[in-house]
N, C-alpha and C positions, 0 to 999 in steps of 0.2 A: 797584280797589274794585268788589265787584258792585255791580247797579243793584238798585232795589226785586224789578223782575219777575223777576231773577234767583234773589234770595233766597226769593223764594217760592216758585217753582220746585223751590228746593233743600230746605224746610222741606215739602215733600208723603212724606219718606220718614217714614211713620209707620205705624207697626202693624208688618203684616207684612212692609215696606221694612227694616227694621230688622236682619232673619234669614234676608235672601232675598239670593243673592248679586246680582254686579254686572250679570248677562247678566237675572235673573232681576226686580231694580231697574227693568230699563231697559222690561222687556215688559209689569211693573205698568204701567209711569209711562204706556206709552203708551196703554193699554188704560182707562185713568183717562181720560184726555184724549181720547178716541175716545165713553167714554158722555158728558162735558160736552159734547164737540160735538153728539151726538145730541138730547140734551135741549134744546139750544138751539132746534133745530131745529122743537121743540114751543111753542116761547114767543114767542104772537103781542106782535107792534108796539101800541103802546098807541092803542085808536082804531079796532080791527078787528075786526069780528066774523068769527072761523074759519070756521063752518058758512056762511053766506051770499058771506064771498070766496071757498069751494071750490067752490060752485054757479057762480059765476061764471067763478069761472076754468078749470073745467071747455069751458064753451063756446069757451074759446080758448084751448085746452091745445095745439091744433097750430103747428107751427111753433118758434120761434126761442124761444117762452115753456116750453114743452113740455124742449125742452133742457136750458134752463137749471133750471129744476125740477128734471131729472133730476143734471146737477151737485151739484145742493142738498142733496141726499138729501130735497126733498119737501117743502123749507120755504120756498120761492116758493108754489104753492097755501095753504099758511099762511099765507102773509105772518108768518114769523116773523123773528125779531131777526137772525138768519143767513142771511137771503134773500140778500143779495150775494156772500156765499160768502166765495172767495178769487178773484173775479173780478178785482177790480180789483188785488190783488196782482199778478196774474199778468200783466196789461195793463201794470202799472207795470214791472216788471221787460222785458217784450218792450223797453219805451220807452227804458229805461236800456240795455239792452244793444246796441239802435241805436244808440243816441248814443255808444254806445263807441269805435262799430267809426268815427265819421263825425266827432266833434266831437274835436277835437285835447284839449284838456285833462284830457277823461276818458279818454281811447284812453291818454294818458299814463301818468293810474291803476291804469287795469285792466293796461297793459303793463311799467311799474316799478316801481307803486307796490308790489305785493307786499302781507303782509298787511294792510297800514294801510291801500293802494289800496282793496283789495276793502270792507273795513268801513264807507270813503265812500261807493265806488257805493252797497253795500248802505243806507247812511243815507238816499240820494237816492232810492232804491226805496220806503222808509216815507215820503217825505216825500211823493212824489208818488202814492205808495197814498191817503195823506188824502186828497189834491184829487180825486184819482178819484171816490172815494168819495164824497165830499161832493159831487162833482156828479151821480151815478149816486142817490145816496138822494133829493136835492132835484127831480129827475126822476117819482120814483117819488110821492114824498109829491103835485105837483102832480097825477100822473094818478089815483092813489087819492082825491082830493075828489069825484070825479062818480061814485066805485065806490058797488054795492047794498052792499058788505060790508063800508064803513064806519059806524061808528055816530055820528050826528047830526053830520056835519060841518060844520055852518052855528054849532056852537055856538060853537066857536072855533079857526078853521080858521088864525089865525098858529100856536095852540099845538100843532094836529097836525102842521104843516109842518114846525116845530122839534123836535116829539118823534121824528119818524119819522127825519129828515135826522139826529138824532144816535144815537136806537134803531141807525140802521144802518150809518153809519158806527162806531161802537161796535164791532156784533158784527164789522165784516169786521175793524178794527185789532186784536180779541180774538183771531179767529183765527187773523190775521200772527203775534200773539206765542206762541199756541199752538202752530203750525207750527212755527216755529224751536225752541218749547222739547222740541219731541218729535226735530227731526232731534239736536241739541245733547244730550238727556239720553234719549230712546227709544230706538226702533229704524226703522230705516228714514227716508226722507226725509216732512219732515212736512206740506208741502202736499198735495205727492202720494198721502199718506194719508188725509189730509183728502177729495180730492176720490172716492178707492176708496170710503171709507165711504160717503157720498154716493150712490155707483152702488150697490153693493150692498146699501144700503139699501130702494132703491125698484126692486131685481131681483126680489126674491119676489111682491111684489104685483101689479106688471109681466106675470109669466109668471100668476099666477090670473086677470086681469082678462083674459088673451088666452087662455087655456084657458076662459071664459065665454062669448067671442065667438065661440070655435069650435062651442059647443055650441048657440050657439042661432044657429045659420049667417050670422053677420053676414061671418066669414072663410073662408075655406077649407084644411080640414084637411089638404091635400096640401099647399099654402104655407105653412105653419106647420111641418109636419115636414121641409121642405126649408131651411127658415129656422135651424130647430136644426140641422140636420146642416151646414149651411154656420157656423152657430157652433164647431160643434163641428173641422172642418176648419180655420176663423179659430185655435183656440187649439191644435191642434198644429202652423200655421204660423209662428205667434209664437214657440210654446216651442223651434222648431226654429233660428227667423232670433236669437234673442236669444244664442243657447247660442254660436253660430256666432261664428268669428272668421281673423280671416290673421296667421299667423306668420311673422314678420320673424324669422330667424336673426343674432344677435347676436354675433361672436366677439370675443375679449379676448385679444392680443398675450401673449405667453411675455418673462417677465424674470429675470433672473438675478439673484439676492440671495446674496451669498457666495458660496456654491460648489452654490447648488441652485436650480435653475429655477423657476419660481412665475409663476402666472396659464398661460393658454393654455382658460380655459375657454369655454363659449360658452353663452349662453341666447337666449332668445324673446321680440321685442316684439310683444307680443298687440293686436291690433286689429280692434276691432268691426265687423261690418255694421252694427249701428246703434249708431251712437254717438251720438248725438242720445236716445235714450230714447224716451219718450214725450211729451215737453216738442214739436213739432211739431204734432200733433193737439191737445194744448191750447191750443196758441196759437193755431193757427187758430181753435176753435172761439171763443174768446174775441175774437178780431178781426171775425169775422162776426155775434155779438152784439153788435156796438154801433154798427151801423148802422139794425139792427130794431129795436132797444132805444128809440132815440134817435126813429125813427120813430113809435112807437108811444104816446109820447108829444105829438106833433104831429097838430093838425086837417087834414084833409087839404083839407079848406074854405078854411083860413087861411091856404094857399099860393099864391106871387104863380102869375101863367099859365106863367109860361114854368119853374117850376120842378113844377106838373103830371103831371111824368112819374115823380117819384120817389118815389112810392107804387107803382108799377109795379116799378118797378125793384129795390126794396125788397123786395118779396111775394117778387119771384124768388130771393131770399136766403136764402128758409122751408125747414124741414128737406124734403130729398128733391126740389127744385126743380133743372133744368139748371143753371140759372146757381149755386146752390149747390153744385153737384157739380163747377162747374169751379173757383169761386174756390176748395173748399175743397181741392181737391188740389192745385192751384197755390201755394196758402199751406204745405200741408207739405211740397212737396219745398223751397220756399227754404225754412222753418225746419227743416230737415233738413241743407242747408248749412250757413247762416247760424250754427246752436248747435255743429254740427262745427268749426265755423274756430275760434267759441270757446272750444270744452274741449278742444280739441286745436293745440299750436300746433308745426309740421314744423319751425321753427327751433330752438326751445329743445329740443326732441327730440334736433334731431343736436346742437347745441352741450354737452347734455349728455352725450351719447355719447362725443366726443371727449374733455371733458374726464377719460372715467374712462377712455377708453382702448379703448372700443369702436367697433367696424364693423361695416357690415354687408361680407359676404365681394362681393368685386367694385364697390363704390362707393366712391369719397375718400368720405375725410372732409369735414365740414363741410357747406361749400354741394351740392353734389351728394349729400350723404347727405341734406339738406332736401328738395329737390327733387323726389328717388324719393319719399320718407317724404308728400307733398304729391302724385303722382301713383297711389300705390297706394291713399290714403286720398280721393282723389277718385272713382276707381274703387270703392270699396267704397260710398260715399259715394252714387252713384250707385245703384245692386243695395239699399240701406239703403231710399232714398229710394222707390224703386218700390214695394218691400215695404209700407211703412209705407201709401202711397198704395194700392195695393190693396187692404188689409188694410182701412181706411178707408171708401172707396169702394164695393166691392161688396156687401158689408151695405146700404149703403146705395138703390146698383139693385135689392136684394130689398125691399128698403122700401118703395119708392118703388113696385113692383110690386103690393104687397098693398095700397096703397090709405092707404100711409103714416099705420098707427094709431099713437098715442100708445104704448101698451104692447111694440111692438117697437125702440124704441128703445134698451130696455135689454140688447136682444141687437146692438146695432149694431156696428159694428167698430173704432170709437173708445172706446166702453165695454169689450167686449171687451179691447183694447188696453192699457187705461190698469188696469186688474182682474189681468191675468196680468201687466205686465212691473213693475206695482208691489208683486205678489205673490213674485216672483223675486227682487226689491230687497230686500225684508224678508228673504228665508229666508239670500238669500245674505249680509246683514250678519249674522244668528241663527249660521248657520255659522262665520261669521269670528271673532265673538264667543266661540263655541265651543271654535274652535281654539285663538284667544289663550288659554282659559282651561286645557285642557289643557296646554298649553304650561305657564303657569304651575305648576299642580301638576310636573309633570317637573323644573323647576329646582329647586323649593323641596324633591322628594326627593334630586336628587343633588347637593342640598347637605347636605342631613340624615345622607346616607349619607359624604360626602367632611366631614362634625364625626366621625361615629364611627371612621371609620378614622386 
């Protein structure tokens, strides 16, 4: 039986859903769900005056706040209902998929349970999205009481705490269910869209605010066009490492059925450089927020002595800082592993090989067809991994160079990144979509033509 949010989901084909085919359904539905997100993004937390928290938060746009803003598409300086994003989604899910890999009962799930497994995990993922959230919003509501650009918080500061702790747990659970209802009935994966609109959102204004600075010589024009052209060089490295893959020759044994030979064919198991996606750079970036998040929250006054140093240590975590440039490449080449081991598993690989009857040409079967299948994709694994970290990284030593303004973020290499290979994901599910659909016409004329004859 569907669930409520189901149904409603399904009750949104109205008007021109009605006339428009199924490829045609799916890019409404997303593009519906892409302006609700938008709009949200406009509608402050109750208790906040707009114009006075952007004054503010303007003065501390750098760093780790700055970021996350840019995630938002812009609704952190709002303090809108959408300021969490799909932060703590995406926290909760790193959490669960550790716990997969390490805690016997779920490693069970995720490894037999099949689909029912995965619907659990998945359950544990919203469950512990809420606690996030709830502790992430109740954070935020305490350090918004001493904000200029809250309105009269002495009047009744239990009810701002509870409006705010649910205003935002709210919007990020709103967004959970929106993400899924766009991967499940859109196109394309719907977090990951979530967070493209996001960037893309605060790119245009991004690039005017830093075309202003050049003009009244706060930057300098020669780093600014070295910064686009190293953009520009970022996205035909990407378009070139995503495209890229290693072909496993696949052959398929010759059998005799009666009196005629059959099978002897052979295909190609295609394997990515990056098989991890994008999901690396946002994890990171999402684990390195909540140390400064968590900080910034905390008097640094209020700290016993001998804990003293980690405001220091904290700062160094800020966008463009050494110690941020090491933890955060360190962090994507293990989630660069780490999501490899996961969507790809070298055992089930060969076990289903064998069972249909395929090899690769010079390896047994089985364990030794694991093995190689587990060596080669370590090796790519690796060349994936570098990619993803350079690609990351040296946007960000141009960053760090000019003086690490707010407005080039939105050219960084993790934005970058997450813009094109989410942009490839959509055209190539549009394609696929496509083809199914041709395909269908083809069947349904040469059946039309095999009634007439």
């Amino acid at each position: 039986m569907a669930s409520a949010a189901e149904q409603l989901a399904a009750n949104l084909n109205f008007g021109a859903f009605q006339k428009a085919t199924e490829l045609q359904k799916r890019i409404m539905f997303t593009l519906i769900a892409m302006v609700v997100y938008r709009l949200g993004t406009y509608i402050p937390i109750p208790g906040i005056d707009p114009a006075a928290f952007a004054q503010a938060f303007t003065r501390q746009s750098e760093g780790v706040l700055g970021m996350f803003n840019m995630f938002s598409g812009g609704a952190v300086e709002r303090m809108a209902i959408f300021a969490l994003n799909v932060m703590p989604y995406i926290s909760a899910s790193i959490i669960v998929q550790l716990l997969g890999t390490v805690y016997p009962p779920w490693e069970k799930l995720r490894k037999e349970g099949g689909e029912a497994g995965r619907k659990t995990l998945n359950q544990y993922t919203r469950y512990l999205t809420v606690v996030l959230a709830l502790f992430q919003s109740a954070g935020i509501a305490f350090g918004l009481q001493n904000s200029p650009g809250v309105v009269d918080p002495n009047i009744a500061p239990l009810f701002f705490i509870v409006s705010t702790v649910v205003t935002l747990t709210g919007g990020t659970l709103f967004l959970m269910w929106l993400g899924e209802q766009i991967t499940s009935r859109g196109v394309g994966n719907g977090v990951s869209l979530i967070i493209f609109a996001g960037i893309v959102a605060v790119l245009p204004r991004s690039v005017w605010q830093l075309l202003q600075q050049v003009q009244v010589g706060a930057i300098n024009g020669v780093a600014v066009l070295l910064l686009v052209a190293m953009a520009v060089g970022v996205i035909l490295a990407i378009v070139f490492m995503e495209r890229s893959q290693r072909r496993l020759l696949i052959q398929y044994p010759k059998q005799q059925r009666g009196n005629r030979m059959v099978g002897g064919e052979s295909s190609f198991l295609p394997l990515k450089i990056n098989t991890s996606g994008v999901i690396p750079p946002i994890f990171a970036s999402s684990l390195l927020l909540l140390p400064a998040t968590a900080m910034g929250f905390v008097a640094s006054a209020n700290l016993p002595g001998w804990l003293q140093w980690l405001p220091t240590v904290v700062g160094q975590l800020q966008h463009g800082q050494p110690l941020f440039m090491l933890f955060y490449g360190g962090l994507i080449v293990f989630f660069c592993f780490f999501y490899t081991s996961v969507v790809f598993n070298p055992d089930d690989t060969a076990e289903n090989l064998r069972k249909y009857g395929g090899f690769l040409p010079g390896i047994r079967p089985g364990k030794r067809t694991a093995e190689y299948l587990d060596f080669v994709l370590t090796r790519l694994t690796v060349i994936g991994a570098a990619y993803i970290a350079a690609v990351c990284l040296l946007p960000e030593f141009m960053i760090s160079f000019m003086g690490s303004p707010q407005q080039t973020r939105a050219l960084g290499g993790t934005s970058i990144l997450i813009v094109v290979s989410v942009t490839m994901d959509t055209v190539a599910q549009i394609q696929s979509h496509l083809l199914a659909h041709q395909y269908e016409g083809l069947i349904k004329k040469s059946k039309l033509r095999g009634g007439r004859k």
